[in-house]
FIDREN-281770 format. One line per field, with one value per residue (C-alpha): residue number from 1; residue in three letters; x, y, z. Coordinates in Angstrom, 2 decimals, decimal comma, always signed. Layout:
residues N
resi c(NUM / ...)
resn c(ala / ...)
px c(X / ...)
py c(Y / ...)
pz c(Z / ...)
END
This chain:
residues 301
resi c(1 / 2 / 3 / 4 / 5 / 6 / 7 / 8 / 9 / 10 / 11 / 12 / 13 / 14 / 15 / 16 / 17 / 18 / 19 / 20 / 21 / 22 / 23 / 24 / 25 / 26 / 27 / 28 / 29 / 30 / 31 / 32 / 33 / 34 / 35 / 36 / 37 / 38 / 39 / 40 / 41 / 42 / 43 / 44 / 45 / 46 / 47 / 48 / 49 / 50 / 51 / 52 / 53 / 54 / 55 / 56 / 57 / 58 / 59 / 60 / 61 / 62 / 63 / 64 / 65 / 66 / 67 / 68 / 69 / 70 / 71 / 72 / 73 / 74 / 75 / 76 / 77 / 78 / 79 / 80 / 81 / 82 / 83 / 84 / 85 / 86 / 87 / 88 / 89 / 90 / 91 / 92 / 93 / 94 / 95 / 96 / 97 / 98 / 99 / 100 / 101 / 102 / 103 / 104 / 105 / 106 / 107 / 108 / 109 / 110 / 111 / 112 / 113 / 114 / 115 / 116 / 117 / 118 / 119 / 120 / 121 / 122 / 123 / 124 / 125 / 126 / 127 / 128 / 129 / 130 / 131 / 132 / 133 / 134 / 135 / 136 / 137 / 138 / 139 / 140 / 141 / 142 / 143 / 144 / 145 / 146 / 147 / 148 / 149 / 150 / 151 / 152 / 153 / 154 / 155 / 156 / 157 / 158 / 159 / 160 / 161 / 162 / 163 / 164 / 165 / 166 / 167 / 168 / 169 / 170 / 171 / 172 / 173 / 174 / 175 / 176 / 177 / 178 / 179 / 180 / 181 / 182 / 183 / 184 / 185 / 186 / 187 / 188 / 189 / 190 / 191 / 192 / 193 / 194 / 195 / 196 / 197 / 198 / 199 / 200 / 201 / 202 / 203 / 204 / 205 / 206 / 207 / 208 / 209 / 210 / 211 / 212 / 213 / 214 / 215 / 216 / 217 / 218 / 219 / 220 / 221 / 222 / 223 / 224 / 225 / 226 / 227 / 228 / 229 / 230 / 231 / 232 / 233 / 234 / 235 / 236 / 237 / 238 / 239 / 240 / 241 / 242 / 243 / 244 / 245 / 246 / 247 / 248 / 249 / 250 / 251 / 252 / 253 / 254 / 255 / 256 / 257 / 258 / 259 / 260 / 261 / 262 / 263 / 264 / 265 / 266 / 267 / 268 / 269 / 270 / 271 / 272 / 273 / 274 / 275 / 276 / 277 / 278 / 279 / 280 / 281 / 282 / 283 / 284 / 285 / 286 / 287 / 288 / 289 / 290 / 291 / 292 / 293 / 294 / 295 / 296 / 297 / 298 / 299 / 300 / 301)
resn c(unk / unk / unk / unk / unk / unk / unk / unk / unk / unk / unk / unk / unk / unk / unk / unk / unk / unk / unk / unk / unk / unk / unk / unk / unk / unk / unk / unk / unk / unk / unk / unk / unk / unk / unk / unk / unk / unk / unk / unk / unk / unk / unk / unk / unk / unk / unk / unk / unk / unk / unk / unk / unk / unk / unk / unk / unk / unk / unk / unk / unk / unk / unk / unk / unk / unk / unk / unk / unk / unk / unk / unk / unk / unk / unk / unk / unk / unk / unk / unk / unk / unk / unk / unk / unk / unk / unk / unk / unk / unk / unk / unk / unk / unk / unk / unk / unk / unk / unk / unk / unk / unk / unk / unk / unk / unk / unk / unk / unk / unk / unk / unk / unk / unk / unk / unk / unk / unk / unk / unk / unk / unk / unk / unk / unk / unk / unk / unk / unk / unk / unk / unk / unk / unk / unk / unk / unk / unk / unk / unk / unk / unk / unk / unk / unk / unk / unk / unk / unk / unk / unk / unk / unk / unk / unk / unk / unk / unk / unk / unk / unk / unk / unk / unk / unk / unk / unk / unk / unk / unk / unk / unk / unk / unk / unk / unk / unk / unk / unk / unk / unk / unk / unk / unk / unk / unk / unk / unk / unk / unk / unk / unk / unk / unk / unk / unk / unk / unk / unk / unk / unk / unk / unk / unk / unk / unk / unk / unk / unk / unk / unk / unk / unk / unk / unk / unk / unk / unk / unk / unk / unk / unk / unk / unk / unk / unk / unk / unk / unk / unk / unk / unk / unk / unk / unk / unk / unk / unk / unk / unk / unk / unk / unk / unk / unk / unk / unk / unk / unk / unk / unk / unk / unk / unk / unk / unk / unk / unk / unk / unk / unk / unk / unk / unk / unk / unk / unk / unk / unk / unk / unk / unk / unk / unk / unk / unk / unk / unk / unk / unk / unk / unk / unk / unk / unk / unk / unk / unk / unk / unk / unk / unk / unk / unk / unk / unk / unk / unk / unk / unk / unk)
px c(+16,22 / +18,71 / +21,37 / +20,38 / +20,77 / +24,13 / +25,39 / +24,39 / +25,56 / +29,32 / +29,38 / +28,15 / +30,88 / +33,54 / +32,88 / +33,67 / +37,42 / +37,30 / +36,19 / +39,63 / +41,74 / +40,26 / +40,69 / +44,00 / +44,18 / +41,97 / +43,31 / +43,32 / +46,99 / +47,45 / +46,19 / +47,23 / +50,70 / +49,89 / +49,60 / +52,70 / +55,63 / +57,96 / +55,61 / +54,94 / +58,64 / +59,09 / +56,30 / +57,97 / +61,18 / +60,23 / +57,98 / +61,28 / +63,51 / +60,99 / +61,28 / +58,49 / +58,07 / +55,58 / +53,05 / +52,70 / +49,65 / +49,07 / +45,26 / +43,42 / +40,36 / +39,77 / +41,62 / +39,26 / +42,02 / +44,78 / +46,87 / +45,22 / +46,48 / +50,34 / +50,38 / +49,10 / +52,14 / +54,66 / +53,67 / +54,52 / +57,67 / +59,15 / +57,84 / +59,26 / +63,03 / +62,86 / +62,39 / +65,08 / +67,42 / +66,80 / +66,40 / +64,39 / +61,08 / +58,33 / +56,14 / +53,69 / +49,79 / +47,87 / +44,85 / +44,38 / +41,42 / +44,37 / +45,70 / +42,42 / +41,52 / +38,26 / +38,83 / +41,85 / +43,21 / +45,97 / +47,74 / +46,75 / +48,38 / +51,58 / +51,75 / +51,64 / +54,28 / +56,52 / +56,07 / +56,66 / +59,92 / +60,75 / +59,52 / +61,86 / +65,39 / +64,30 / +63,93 / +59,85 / +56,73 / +53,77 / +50,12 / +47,10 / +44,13 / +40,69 / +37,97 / +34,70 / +33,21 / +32,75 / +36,70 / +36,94 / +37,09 / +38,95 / +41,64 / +42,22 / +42,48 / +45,38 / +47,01 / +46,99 / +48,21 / +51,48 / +51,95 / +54,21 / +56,75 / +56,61 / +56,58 / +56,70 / +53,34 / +50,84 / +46,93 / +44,34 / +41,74 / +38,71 / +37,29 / +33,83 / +33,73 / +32,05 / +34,29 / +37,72 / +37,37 / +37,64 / +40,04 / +42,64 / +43,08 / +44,17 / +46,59 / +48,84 / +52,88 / +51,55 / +51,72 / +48,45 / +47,24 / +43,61 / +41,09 / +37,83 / +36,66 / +35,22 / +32,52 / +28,98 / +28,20 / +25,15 / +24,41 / +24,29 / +28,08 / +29,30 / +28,88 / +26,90 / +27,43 / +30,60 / +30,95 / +30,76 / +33,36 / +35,92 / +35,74 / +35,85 / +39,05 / +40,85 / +40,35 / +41,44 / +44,77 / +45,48 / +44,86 / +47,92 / +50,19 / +50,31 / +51,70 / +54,02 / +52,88 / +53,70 / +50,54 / +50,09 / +47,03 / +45,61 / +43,66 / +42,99 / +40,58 / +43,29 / +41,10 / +41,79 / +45,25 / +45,57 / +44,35 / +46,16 / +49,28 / +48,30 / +47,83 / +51,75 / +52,72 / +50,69 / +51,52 / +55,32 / +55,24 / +58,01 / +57,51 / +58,99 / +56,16 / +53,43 / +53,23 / +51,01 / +49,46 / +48,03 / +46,74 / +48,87 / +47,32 / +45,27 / +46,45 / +49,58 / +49,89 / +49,41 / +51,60 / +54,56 / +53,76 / +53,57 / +57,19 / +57,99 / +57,10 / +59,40 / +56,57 / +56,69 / +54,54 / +53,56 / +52,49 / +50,15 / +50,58 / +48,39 / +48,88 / +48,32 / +45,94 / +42,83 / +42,63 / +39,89 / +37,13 / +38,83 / +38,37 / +34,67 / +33,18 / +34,67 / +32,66 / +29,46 / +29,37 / +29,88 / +28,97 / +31,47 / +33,81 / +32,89 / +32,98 / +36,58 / +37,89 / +36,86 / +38,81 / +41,68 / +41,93 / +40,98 / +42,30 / +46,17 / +45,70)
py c(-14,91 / -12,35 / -14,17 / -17,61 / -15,64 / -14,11 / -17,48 / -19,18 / -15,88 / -16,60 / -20,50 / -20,12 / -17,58 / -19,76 / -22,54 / -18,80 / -20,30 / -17,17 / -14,84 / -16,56 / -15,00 / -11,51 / -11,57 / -12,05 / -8,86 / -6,70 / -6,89 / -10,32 / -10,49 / -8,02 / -10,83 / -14,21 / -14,64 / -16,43 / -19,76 / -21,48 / -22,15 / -19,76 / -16,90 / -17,21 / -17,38 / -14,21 / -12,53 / -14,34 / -12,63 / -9,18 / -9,11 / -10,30 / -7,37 / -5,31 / -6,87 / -8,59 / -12,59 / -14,69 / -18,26 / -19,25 / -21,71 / -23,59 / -23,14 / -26,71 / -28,64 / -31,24 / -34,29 / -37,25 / -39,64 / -40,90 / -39,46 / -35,93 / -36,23 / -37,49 / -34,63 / -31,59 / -33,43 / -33,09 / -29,49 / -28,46 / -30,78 / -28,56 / -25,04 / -26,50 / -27,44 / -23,74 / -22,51 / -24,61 / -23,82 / -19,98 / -19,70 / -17,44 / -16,68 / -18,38 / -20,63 / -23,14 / -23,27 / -26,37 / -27,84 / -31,32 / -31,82 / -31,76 / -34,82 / -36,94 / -36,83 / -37,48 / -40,74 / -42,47 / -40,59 / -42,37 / -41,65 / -38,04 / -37,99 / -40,11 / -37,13 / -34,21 / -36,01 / -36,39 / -32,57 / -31,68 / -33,62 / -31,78 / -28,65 / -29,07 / -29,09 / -26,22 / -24,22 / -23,78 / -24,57 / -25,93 / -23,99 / -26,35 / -24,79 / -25,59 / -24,81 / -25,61 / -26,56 / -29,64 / -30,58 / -29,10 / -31,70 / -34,08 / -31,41 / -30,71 / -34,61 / -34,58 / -31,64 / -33,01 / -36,39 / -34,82 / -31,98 / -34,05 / -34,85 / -32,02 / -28,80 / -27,25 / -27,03 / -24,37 / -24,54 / -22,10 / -21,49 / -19,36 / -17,26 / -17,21 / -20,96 / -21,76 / -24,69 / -22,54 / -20,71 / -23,93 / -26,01 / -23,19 / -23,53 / -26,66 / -25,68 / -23,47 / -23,67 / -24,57 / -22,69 / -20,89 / -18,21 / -16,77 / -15,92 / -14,38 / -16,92 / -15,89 / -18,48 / -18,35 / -21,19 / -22,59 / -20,76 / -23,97 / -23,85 / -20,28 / -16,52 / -14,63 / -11,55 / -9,44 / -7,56 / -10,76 / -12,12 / -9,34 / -9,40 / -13,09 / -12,75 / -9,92 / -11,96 / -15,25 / -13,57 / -11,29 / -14,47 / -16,10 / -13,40 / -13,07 / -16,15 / -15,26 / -18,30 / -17,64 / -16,34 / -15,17 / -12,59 / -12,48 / -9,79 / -6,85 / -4,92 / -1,54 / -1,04 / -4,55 / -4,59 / -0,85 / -2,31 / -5,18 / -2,96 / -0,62 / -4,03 / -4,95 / -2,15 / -1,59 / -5,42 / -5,31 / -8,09 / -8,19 / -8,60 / -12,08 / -13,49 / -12,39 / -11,87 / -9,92 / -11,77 / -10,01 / -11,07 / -10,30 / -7,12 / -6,01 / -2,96 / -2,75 / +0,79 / -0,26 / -3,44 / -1,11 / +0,96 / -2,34 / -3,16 / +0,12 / +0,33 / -2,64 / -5,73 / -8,95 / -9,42 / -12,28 / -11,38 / -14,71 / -15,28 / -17,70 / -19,37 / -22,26 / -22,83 / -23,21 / -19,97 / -18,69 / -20,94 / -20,71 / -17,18 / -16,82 / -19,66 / -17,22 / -14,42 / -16,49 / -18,07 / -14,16 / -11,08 / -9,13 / -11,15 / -9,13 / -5,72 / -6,63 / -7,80 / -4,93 / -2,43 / -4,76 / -4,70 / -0,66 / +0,76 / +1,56 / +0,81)
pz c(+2,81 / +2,22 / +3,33 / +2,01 / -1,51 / -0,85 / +0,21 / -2,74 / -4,66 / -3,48 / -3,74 / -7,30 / -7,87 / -6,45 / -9,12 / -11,87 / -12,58 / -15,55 / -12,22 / -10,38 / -13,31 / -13,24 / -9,23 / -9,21 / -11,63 / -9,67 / -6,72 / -4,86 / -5,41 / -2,18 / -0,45 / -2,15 / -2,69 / -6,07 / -6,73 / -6,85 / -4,00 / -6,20 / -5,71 / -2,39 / -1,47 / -3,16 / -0,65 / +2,03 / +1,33 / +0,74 / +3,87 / +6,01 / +4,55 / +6,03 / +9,45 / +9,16 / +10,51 / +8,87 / +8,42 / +5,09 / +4,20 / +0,78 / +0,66 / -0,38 / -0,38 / +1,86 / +0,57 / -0,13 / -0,95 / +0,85 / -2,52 / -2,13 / +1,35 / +0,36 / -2,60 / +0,29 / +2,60 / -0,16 / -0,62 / +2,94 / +3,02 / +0,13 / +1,84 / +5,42 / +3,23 / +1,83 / +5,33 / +6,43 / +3,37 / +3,92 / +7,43 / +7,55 / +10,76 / +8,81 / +10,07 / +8,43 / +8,78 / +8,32 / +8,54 / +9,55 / +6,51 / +4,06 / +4,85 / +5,61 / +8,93 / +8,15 / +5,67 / +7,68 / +11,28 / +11,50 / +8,06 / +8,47 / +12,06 / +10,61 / +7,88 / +9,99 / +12,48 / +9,69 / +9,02 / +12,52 / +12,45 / +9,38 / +11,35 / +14,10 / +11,66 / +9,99 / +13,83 / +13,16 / +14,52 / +12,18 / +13,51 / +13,28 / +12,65 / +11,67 / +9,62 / +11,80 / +15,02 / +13,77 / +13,30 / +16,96 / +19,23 / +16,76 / +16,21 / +19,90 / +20,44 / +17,72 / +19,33 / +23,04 / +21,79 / +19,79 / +22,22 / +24,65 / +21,44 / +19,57 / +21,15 / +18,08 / +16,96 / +17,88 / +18,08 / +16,23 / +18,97 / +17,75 / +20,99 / +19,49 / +20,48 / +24,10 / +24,32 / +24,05 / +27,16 / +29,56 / +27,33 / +26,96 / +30,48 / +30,30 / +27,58 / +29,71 / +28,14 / +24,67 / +21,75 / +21,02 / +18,71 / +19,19 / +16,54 / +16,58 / +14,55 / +11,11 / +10,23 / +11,51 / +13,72 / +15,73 / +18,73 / +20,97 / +20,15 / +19,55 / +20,74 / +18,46 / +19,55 / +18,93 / +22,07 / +23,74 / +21,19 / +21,65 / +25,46 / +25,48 / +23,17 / +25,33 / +28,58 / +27,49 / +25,77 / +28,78 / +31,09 / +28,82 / +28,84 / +32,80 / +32,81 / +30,08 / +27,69 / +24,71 / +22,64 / +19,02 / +18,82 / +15,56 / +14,70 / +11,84 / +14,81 / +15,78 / +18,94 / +20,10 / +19,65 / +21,17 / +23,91 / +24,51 / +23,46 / +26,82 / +29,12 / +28,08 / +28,81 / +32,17 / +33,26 / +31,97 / +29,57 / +27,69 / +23,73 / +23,40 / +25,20 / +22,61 / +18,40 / +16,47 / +13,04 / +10,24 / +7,06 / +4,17 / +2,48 / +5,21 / +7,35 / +6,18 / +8,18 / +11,46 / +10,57 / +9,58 / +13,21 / +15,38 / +13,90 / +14,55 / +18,20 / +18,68 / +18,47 / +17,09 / +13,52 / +11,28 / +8,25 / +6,99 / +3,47 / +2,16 / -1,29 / -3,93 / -6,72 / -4,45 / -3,09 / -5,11 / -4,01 / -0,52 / -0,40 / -1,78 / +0,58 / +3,57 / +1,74 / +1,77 / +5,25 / +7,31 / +4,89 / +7,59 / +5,66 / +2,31 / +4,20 / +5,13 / +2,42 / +0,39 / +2,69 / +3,01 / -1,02 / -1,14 / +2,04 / +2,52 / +6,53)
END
């Protein structure tokens, strides 16, 4: 009951566009690097002259036309020609719901080859992630098909999925970057419990580094990433076979000690005018996600 309320709580809050202004000024802007291209350059930018790498993402709804679809392509074209114009480390996150998947699969697939192309002047590799189970299988499809062509594109693979731990095998010399996975999904499809989670997550990334495939470990959990900082070390992996990802905002201390120690760190910066009901539907499907974001917003590491 509880949590049927707070859901309902944070969807309703998410449609609060006066709530969207005052969370911006209270704090939100730690997180979101505003809404516009301009402002999220600007993040981008001060986050490299501190050695920092990074994955920028224009948060957006699901496009329901093929024009919502073209208008979310155009957006990434113009972050993927800044990239290219500044040459700077910053890669691009997607999500294949931007462009339609769901209404017409092959317009959405001609869109995000065209972005891949684009990708691949500007020396950068476009991440495809996803939002639910349910875009699972059709999202690994897509990702199998264009892998061949273009090796520049990485997968989002959430370790709280059963699935994961057989098709990553299968994946070996791609591009991946593992996830907990945030959202709350049926048991007949994910791990529910965290232990299980984490240990599921440290074995499929240690698996990956000993055969020095490249592998981007996101994460905010210091006890996780202490850990897999020891098993480098122990196992002699050298640092260009692994990254570090970190949300913008969130633990900024033990980003700044990573870089330090000599490791490789994306900072993800997400953006754009839907962040707001982005954000709050994250805070209503796992209330970890509330805990979290409340220390990422309060808490200097």
């Amino acid at each position: 009951m509880i949590g049927k309320i707070r859901k309902s709580l944070f969807l309703s809050l998410a449609k609060a566009k006066r709530l969207q202004r005052l969370g911006m000024r209270v704090g939100a802007s730690q997180v979101v690097a505003g809404e516009t291209i301009e402002s999220m350059m600007a993040t981008v930018k001060e986050r490299h002259a501190e050695g920092f790498s990074c994955k920028v993402e224009n948060i957006c709804e699901t496009a329901e036309t093929r024009s919502d679809a073209l208008q979310a392509a155009n957006q990434c074209l113009q972050t993927l020609t800044w990239i290219q114009d500044h040459q700077l480390n910053c890669t691009l996150a997607i999500k294949l719901t931007q462009f339609g998947i769901g209404i017409d699969r092959l317009h959405a697939v001609s869109l995000l080859k065209q972005l891949l192309e684009k990708a691949s002047l500007a020396h950068t590799i476009i991440s495809i992630d996803m939002e639910d189970y349910c875009e699972y299988e059709q999202t690994l499809r897509v990702f199998n098909e264009l892998l061949a062509s273009y090796p520049n594109c990485e997968l989002v693979l959430q370790a709280n999925v059963k699935q994961v731990y057989q098709d990553v095998r299968t994946l070996q010399g791609a591009k991946i970057c593992f996830v907990k996975g945030g959202n709350k999904e049926d048991v007949a499809v994910a791990l529910q419990q965290q232990d299980i989670i984490d240990e599921r997550f440290f074995t499929m990334i240690t698996q990956r580094l000993t055969t020095r495939s490249y592998t981007a470990i996101a994460t905010h959990d210091a006890n996780m990433i202490r850990k897999i900082v020891r098993f480098v070390k122990q196992h002699k992996i050298a640092s260009d076979c692994f990254e570090f990802q970190l949300m913008q905002g969130f633990k900024t201390e033990l980003q700044r000690q990573l870089i330090r120690a000599g490791y490789n760190v994306r900072i993800y910066v997400p953006y754009g005018k839907e962040w707001y009901p982005f954000f709050m539907k994250r805070l209503a499907l796992r209330p970890q996600n509330l805990w979290y974001t409340i220390k990422g917003l309060f808490l200097k590491s």
